[in-house]
C-alpha positions in Angstrom: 13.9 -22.0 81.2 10.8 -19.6 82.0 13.4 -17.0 83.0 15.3 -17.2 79.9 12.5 -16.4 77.9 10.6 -14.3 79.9 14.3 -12.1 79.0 14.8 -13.1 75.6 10.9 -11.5 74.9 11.7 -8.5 77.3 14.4 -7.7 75.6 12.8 -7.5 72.2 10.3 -6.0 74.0 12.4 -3.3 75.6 14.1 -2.6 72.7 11.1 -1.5 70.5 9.7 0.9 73.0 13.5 2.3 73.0 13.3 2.9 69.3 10.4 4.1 69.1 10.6 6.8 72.4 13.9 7.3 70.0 11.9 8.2 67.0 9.8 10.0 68.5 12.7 12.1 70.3 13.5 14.1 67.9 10.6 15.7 67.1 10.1 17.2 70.0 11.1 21.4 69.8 12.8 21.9 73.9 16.3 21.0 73.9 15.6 19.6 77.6 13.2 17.2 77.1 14.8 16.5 73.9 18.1 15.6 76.0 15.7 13.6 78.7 14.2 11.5 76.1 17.3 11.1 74.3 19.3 9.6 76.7 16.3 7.1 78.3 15.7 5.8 75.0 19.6 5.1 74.3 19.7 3.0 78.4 16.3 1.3 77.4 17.6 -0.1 74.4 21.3 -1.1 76.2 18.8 -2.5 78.6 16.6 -4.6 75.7 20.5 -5.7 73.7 21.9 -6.9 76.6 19.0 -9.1 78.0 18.5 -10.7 74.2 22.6 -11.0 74.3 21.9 -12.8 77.9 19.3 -15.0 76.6 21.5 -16.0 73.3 24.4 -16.5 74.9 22.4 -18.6 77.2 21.3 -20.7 74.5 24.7 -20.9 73.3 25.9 -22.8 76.4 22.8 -24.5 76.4 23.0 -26.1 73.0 26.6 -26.5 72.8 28.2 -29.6 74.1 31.1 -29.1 76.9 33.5 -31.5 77.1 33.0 -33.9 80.7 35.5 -35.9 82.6 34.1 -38.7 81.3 34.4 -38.1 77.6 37.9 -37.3 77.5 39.8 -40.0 76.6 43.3 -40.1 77.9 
């Protein structure tokens, strides 16, 4: 459970610094490091979305009830 939320806050986490070094991207005047910063910040936030995606859909299966063999009634 330490894991899951240790990614759930990484993810939000993650995802800030991504927007913000987003931001902050376009202000900068060289095409180059414009590109650089560009495209880190876009994979940092993919990064941040798909660990908080992992840690809802975790919860998901957590919370939800599956069926067993036992409750199945024939």
């Amino acid at each position: 459970m330490i894991k899951l939320i240790l990614a759930g806050l990484g993810g939000v986490i993650i995802t800030y610094i991504g927007v913000c070094h987003l931001m902050t991207s376009y202000e900068v005047n060289n095409p180059h490091v414009f590109i650089m910063y560009f495209f880190s910040s876009s994979f940092m936030i993919l990064v941040g979305l798909t660990l908080m995606a992992y840690f809802i859909c975790h919860l998901w299966s957590i919370f939800t009830k599956h069926p067993n063999i036992s409750t199945i009634k024939d």
